[in-house]
C-alpha positions as CSV (number, residue, x, y, z in Angstrom):
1,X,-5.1,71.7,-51.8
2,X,-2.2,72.4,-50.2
3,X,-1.0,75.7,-48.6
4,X,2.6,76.7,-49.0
5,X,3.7,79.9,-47.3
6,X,7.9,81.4,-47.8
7,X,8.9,83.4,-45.3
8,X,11.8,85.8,-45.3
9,X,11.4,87.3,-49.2
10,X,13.5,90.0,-50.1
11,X,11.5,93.3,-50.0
12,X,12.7,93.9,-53.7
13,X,11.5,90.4,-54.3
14,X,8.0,90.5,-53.5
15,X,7.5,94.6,-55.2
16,X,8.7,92.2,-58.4
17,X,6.2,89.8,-58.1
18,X,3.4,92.2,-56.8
19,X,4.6,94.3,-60.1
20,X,4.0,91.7,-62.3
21,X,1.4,90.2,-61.0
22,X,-0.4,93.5,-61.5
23,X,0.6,93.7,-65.3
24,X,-1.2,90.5,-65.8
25,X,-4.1,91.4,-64.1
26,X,-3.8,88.9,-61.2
27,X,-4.0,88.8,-57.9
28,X,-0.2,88.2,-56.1
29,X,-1.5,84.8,-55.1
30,X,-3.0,83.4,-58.2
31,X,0.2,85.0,-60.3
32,X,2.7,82.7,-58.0
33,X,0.2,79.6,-58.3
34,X,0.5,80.0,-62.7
35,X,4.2,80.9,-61.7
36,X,5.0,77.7,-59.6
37,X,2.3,75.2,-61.4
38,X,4.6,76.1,-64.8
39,X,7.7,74.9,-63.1
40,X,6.0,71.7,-61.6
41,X,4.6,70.9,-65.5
42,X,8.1,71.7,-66.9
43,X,10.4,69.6,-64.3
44,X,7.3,66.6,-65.0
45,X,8.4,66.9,-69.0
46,X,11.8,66.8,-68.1
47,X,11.4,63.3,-66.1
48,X,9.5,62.2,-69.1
49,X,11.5,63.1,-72.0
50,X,14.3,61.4,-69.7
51,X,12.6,57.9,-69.6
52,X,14.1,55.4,-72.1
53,X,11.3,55.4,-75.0
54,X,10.1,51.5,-75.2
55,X,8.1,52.4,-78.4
56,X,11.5,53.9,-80.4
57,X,12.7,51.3,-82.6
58,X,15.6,51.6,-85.6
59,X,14.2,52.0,-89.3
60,X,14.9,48.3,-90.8
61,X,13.8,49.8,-93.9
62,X,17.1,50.8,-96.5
63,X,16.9,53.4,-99.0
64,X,16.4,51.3,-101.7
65,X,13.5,49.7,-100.1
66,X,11.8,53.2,-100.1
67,X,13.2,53.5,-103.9
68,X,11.4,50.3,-105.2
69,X,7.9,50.8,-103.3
70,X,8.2,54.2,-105.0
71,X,8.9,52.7,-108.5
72,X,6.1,50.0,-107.7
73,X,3.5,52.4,-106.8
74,X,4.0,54.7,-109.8
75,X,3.9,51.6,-112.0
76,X,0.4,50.3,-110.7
77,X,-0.8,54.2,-110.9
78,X,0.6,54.5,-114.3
79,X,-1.1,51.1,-115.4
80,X,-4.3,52.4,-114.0
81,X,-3.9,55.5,-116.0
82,X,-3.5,53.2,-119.3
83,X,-6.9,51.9,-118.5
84,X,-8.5,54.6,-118.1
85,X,-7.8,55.9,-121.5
86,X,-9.5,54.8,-125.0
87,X,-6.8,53.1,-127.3
């Protein structure tokens, strides 16, 4: 791992952090590491929702496509129905 140290923090700026650090129960250190590994994980989304999607392609499929598979599928179902019962 690496060590990264900041020098010249604001007095009021590290009582914050120590502050919360304390209402979550961690150590100043360990509350800076969650604090700064969140950033790193949310500028990483950003690059990756960014990227042109290779796998996004337009629908080729029109409404009335969906309409007659529909109609189709409730035939067949229907017809299987029909056998099923005694005439």
């Amino acid at each position: 791992m690496v060590a990264i140290q900041i020098r010249d923090v604001p007095e009021a700026v590290a009582e914050a952090l120590k502050s919360r650090a304390l209402r979550e129960g961690l150590s100043v250190q360990k509350y800076l590491l969650d604090l700064i590994t969140a950033q790193a994980a949310i500028e990483h989304n950003r690059a990756v929702l960014s990227r042109e999607p290779v796998w996004v392609r337009p629908a080729q499929v029109t409404a009335q496509d969906i309409a007659d598979i529909v109609a189709s599928e409730r035939s067949t179902r229907l017809d299987r129905i029909m056998d099923t019962v005694e005439p």
